[in-house]
C-alpha positions, 0 to 999 in steps of 0.5 A: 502549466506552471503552478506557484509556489504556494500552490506547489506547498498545499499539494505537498500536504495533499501528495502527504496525505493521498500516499499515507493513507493508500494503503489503509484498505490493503490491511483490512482483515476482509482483504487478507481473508480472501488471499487477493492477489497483488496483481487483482488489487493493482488492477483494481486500483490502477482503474482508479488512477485511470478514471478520476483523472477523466472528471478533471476534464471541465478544466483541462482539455483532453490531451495525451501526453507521451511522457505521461503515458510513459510515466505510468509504464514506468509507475507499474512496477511500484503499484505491485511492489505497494501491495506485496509491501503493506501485506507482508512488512507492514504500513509503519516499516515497509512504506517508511522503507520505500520513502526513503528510496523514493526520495534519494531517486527523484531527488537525483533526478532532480539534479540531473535536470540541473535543479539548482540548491540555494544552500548545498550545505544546509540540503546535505543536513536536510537529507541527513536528518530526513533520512535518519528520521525516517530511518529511526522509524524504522527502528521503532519496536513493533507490537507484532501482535497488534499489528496482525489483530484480525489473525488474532480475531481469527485465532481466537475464533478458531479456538472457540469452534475446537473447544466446542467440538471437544466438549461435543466429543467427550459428550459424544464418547460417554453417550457412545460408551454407555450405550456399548456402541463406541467405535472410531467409525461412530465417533470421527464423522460426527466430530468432524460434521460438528468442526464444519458446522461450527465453521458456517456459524461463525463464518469465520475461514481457518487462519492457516488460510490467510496467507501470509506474503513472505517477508522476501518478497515484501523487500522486493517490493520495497526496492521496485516501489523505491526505484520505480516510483522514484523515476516514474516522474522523470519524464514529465520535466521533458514535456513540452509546456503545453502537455504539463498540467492538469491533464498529465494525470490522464496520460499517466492513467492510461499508461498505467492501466494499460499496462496492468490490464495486458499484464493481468490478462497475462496472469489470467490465462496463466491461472486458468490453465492451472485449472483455477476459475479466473472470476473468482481470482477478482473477488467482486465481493471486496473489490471496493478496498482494492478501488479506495486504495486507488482513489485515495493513490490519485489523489495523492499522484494528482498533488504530487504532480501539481507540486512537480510543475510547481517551483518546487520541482522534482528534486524538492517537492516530490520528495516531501511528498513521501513524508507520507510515511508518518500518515501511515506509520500514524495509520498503523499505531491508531487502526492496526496498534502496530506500535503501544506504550513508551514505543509511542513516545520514541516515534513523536521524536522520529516524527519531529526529527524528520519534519526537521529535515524536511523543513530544510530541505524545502527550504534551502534545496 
């Protein structure tokens, strides 16, 4: 199946909008509490990628497509990559990072297809200025503490119990004191019993406890998310016409959800051997972020397949699709203030800067 162009155009905005919201529910305070794994959340969210698909099935037969199952394996990577990303560089640097990659890969692919250009020239200026857009993001100034609110929210809290349980212990040692009864025995074990009842009533987990994914890790993710997601739709422009379409979405699911499911299996028994209870490591409590990050991604994946087997094709319309980076470097300003002030101002030039460029490229690509 073969869309138009103008179909390929209101994918765009979808693939826009699915891939810079996706990874919203990733920041959440509840899910860096809880330290999930980014194996437990990529398997969350890949069953997801696998069941929505399936409700396209009123319009599209059940098919499988080798290719698609193919480009699922070769997404996997990415999905682990997206969560180590947004947890540990953040929403505005590390998925503008990724999107920069993501577009140089597919938009060579592209050419290795034999995507013809209507203007090489003006398409060397459109990716210029897309990728100095993008790269000018992430140069913005960051707010560091805006965009770790909820550790802040944790510290704050914390403060608060240690203040308690210091008047608790100056009361304590004058009663102590007065009464000749003062001894580290006495005292100790009472304050430390006052810290942990503090604890239960604010419910509120000692912010050591978040853990913090290291930044080195965050630019592994950066690269398998760019290499990977840049390449996992390559193979879809080898199907045949008649696994193209609507039903590529399910192949791709089951690809990718099998995958992750053999490789968190893997991770479970690995776990459980170091003595851990492998249910807790799934956290059911808070694993509705982990699949809203899968269902918004589908529906992001969905249109950017649609714009990949429209006119548009790989080399042009798929890398527009990672314009998605201003949806979420817009995330992070509004619901984490990652960025405050003037900063704001300097980011609306980056935003039109690379519009520009992806105007061009569109264009004349």
């Amino acid at each position: 199946m073969v869309f138009s162009r103008k179909v390929g155009w209101l994918a765009v905005f979808g693939g826009i909008i699915g891939f810079g919201l996706f990874g919203v529910p990733m920041k959440h305070k509840k899910v860096l509490k809880a330290n999930m794994h980014s194996v437990i959340y990529s398997f969350y969210l890949s069953f997801m990628v696998f069941l929505v698909p399936f409700f396209l099935l009123f319009k599209e037969p059940f098919v499988v497509s080798i290719y698609g199952v193919l480009a699922g394996f070769i997404w996997v990577p990415s999905c682990f990559g997206s969560v180590l990303v947004v947890q540990s560089i953040g929403l505005t640097v590390g998925i503008s990072m990724w999107s920069v990659l993501v577009m140089f890969v597919s938009f060579c692919w592209g050419q290795i297809y034999g995507h013809e250009m209507k203007n090489t020239a003006l398409t060397i200026v459109g990716l210029v200025l897309l990728f100095g857009g993008i790269l000018l993001l992430i140069k913005v100034p960051r707010n560091e503490g805006g965009a770790s609110k909820s550790e802040e929210k944790i510290r704050s809290r914390e403060e608060e119990k240690i203040n308690f349980a210091k008047s608790k212990h100056q009361d304590q040692e004058l009663s102590l004191s007065s009464s000749g009864n003062l001894s580290e025995e006495n005292l100790i074990p009472k304050v430390e019993s006052m810290v942990n009842v503090e604890d239960s009533k604010m419910g509120q987990a000692d912010p050591k406890g978040v853990k913090k994914v290291s930044n080195f890790m965050g630019w592994i993710g950066v690269l398998l998310v760019g290499i990977c997601g840049g390449s996992s739709y390559a193979p879809l422009k080898l199907a045949k016409p008649e696994y193209q379409g609507l039903m590529v979405p399910m192949s791709f699911g089951i690809g990718s959800f099998s995958a992750i499911t053999l490789i968190t299996i893997i991770f479970c028994i690995k776990k459980k051997l170091e003595g851990q209870k492998v249910l807790e490591l799934f956290h059911f409590k808070i694993c509705y972020f982990a699949l809203s990050s899968g269902l918004i991604w589908c529906f992001g994946n969905i249109c950017s397949i649609v714009t990949i087997l429209s006119p548009l094709g790989l080399s042009i319309g798929y890398p527009l699709t990672q314009l998605a980076v201003l949806v979420s470097s817009l995330s992070g300003i509004i619901l984490f203030k990652e960025i405050t002030g003037k900063n704001i101002i300097y980011f609306a030039f980056c935003f039109v800067f690379a519009i520009g460029g992806g105007a061009l490229l569109g264009i004349y690509g």
